[in-house]
C-alpha positions in Angstrom: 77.9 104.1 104.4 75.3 106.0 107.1 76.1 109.5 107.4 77.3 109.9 110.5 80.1 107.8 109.6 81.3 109.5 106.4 81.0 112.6 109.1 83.5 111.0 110.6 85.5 109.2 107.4 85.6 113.1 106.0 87.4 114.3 109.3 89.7 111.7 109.2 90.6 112.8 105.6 91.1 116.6 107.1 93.5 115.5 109.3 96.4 115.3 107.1 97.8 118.4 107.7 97.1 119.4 104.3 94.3 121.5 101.7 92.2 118.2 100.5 89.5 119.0 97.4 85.9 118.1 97.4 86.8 115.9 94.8 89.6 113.9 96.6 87.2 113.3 99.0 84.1 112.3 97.2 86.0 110.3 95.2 87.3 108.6 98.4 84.0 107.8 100.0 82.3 107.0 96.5 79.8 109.9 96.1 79.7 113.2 94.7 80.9 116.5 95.3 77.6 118.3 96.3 77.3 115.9 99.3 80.2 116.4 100.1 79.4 120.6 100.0 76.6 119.8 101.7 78.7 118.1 104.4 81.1 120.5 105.2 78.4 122.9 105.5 77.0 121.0 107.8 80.3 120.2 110.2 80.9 123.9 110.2 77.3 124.5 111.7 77.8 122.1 114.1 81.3 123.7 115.4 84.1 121.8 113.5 86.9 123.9 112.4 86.9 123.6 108.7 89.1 126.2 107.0 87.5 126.6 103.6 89.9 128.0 100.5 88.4 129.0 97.6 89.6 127.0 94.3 91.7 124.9 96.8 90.1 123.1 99.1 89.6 122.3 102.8 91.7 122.4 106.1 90.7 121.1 109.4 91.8 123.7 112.2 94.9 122.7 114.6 92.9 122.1 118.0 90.4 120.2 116.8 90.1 116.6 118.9 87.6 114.2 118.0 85.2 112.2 120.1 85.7 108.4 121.6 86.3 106.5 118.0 83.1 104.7 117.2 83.7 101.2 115.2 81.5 99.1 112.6 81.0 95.6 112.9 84.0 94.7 110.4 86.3 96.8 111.8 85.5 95.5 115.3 86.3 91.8 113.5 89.6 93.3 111.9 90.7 93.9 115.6 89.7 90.8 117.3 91.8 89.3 114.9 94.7 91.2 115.4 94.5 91.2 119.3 94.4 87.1 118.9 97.0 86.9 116.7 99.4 89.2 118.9 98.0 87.3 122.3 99.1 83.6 120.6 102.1 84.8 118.4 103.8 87.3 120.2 105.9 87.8 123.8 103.6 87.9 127.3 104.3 92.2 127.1 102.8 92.8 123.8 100.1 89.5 124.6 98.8 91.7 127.8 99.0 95.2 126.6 96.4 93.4 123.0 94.3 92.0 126.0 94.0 95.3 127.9 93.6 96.9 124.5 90.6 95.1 123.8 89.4 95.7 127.3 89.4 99.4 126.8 88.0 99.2 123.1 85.1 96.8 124.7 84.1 99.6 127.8 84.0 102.4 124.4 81.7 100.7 121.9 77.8 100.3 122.7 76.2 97.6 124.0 74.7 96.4 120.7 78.2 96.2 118.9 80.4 94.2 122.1 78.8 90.7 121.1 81.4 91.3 118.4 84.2 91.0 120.3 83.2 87.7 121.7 82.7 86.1 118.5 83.7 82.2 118.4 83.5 81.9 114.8 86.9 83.8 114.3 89.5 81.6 115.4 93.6 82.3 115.5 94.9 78.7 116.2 97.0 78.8 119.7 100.2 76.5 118.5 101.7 77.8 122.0 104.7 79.9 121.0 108.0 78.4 122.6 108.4 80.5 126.0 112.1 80.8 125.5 111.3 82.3 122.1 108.8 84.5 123.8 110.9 86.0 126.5 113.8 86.2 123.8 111.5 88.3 121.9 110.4 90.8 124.6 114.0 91.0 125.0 114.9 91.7 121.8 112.0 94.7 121.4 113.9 96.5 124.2 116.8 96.4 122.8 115.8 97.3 119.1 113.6 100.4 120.8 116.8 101.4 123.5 119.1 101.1 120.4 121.0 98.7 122.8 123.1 95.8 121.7 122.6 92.3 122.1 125.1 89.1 122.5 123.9 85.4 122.1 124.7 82.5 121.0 123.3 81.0 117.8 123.2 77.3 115.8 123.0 77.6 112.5 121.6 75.9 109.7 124.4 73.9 109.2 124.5 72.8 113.2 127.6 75.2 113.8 127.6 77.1 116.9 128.9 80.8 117.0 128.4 83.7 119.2 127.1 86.9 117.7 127.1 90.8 118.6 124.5 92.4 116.7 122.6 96.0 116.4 118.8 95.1 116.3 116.7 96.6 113.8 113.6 94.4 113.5 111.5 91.4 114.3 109.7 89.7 111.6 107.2 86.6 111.5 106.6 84.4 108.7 104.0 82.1 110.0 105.7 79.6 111.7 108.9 81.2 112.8 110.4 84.5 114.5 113.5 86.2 112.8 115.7 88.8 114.3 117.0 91.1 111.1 119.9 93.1 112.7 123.5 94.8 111.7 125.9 91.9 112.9 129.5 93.1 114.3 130.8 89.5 113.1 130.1 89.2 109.2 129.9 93.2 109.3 127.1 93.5 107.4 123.0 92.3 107.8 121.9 89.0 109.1 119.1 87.4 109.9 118.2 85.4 112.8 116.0 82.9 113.8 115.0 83.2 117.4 114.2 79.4 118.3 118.1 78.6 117.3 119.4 81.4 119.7 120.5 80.8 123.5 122.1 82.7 126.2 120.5 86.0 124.8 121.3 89.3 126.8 121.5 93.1 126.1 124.5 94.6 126.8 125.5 98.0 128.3 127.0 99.5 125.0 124.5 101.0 122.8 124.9 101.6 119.0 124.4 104.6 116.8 121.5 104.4 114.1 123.8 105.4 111.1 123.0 105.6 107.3 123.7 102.1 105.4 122.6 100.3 108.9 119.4 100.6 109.1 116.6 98.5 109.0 115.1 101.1 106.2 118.7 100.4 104.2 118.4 96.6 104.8 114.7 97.0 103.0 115.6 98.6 100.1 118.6 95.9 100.0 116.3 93.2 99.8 113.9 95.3 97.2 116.9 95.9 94.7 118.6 92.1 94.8 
């Protein structure tokens, strides 16, 4: 790791709001405690806040802001993958807003490092998402953000119709499919749903309270105990 990034890694680690020890963060960065010393000494100089507490550690000063981040070639790859996967996988919002992501990220790194976001050689398959599951889905984020509730009409498994009322708590992909994991008003309890069997999906005008045993946190720890 060059220097100037474990600068950079040991701010990161002062940011949590917390006393952190020399020896957290050498151990963290894999070297030892009198570079790290020697680091701190040197931020200071240089005009970072660095609260220093004797036989406890080190806090970074409220204020502080750090520069335009700077990226290393892997982490440039880790999001190019993630901005392909959200432009093919996803809704046309969230699609556009990982497009003008990377636009921004591209104008902010130097000129040696943007070949890496035009790499070929990382490829996310385009199987074209169904557009009715698409604008379902941008749907459904406003209405698990708004805490709004949404009707629709679903085909089940089995090939039975039925129309639902649900809370929405949370969208989930597992590769080849969309699910909708929500608080349904029919069964009275957690369902999920899979977003290429719904139709006639709307948000409706009544909202619903996020209360304890309804939550998508409470449906989590469900699944973890069973």
């Amino acid at each position: 790791m060059r220097r100037a990034e474990r600068l950079f890694q040991i701010i990161q680690l002062l940011r949590k709001d917390r006393v952190v020890t020399a020896r957290e963060i050498a151990d963290k960065l894999e070297v030892s405690e009198r570079t790290i010393y020697r680091d701190m000494q040197d931020l200071s100089l240089s005009g970072v806040p660095i609260s220093s507490e004797a036989g406890s550690g080190y806090k970074l000063l409220p204020g502080f802001h750090l520069p335009p981040l700077m990226f290393n070639e892997e982490e440039l790859a880790a999001l190019l993958i993630g901005a392909r996967m959200v432009q093919v996988w996803t809704d046309q919002g969230l699609a556009s807003a990982a497009t003008q992501a990377m636009i921004k990220i591209e104008s902010a790194v130097p000129e040696h490092l943007r070949e890496e976001l035009s790499r070929d050689d990382i490829l996310v398959p385009d199987f074209g998402i169904d557009p009715k599951v698409s604008k379902r889905m941008q749907l459904l984020r406003v209405g698990i953000k708004e805490l709004q509730k949404v009707g629709f009409n679903y085909n089940r498994e089995d090939g039975q119709p039925s129309s639902r009322t649900v809370h929405p708590l949370g969208l989930f992909y597992w590769g080849k499919v969309w699910t909708l994991t929500a608080w349904c008003e029919l069964r009275d309890g957690f369902r999920n749903f899979r977003l290429d069997r719904m139709t006639h999906v709307c948000l409706l005008e009544e909202g619903y309270e996020s209360v304890v045993g309804r939550t998508l946190q409470d449906y989590l720890r469900k699944v973890c105990d069973e």
